[in-house]
C-alpha positions as CSV (number, residue, x, y, z in Angstrom):
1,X,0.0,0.0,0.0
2,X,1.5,3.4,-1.3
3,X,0.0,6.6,0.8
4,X,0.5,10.1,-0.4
5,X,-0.1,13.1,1.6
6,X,-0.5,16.7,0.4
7,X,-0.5,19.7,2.7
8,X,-1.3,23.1,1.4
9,X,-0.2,26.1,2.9
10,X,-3.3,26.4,5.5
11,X,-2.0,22.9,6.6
12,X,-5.4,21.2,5.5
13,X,-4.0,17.3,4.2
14,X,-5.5,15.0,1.4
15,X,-4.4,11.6,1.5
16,X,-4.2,9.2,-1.4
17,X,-4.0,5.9,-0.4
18,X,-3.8,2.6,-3.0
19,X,-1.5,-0.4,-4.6
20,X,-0.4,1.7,-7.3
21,X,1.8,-1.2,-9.5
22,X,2.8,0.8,-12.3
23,X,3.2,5.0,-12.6
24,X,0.1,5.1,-15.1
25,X,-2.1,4.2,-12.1
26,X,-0.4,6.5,-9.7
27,X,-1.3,9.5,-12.3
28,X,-5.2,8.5,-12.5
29,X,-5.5,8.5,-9.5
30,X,-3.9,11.7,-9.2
31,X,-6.0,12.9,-11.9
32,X,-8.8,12.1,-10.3
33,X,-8.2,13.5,-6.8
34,X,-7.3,17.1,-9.0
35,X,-10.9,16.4,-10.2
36,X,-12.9,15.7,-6.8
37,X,-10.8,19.3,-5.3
38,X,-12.6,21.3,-8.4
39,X,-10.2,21.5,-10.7
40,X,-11.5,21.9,-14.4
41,X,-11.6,19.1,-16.6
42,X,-9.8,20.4,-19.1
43,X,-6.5,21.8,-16.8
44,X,-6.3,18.4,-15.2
45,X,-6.2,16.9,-18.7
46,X,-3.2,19.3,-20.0
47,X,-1.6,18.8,-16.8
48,X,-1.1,15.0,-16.9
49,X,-1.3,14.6,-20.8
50,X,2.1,13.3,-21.1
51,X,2.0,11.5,-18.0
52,X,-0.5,8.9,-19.2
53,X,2.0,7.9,-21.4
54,X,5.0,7.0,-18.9
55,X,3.7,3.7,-18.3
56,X,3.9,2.5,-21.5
57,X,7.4,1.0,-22.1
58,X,8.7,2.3,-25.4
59,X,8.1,5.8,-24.4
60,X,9.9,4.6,-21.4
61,X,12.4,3.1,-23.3
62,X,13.0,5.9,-26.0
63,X,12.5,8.1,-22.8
64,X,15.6,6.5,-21.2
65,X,17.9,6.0,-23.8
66,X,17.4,9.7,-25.6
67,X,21.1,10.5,-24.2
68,X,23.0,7.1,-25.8
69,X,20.9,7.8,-29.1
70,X,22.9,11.2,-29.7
């Protein structure tokens, strides 16, 4: 069980709590805590656009290995 807590400046906490096995799950449910605070659809979407993405392994992979490729 992974548990994340986030404190704002007034000190109020928001735990997220869950058996997150790969990054891609960690990120929706990260989206979807941004959601149930009141954050607009569309902001939450262009924050983790490219996030979605980091559990899949050849953008991992070309990710990873951009520096040998040059």
């Amino acid at each position: 069980m992974t548990k994340i807590i986030f404190e704002d400046d007034d000190g109020e906490k928001v735990t997220l709590e869950g058996d997150f096995v790969q990054i891609g799950d960690l990120f929706q449910a990260l989206k979807r805590m941004c959601l149930a605070w009141g954050y607009h659809p569309d902001n939450v979407q262009e924050l983790f656009q490219d996030c979605e993405n980091w559990a899949n392994e050849k953008t991992v992979e070309s990710f990873c290995c951009a520096d040998k490729k040059e």
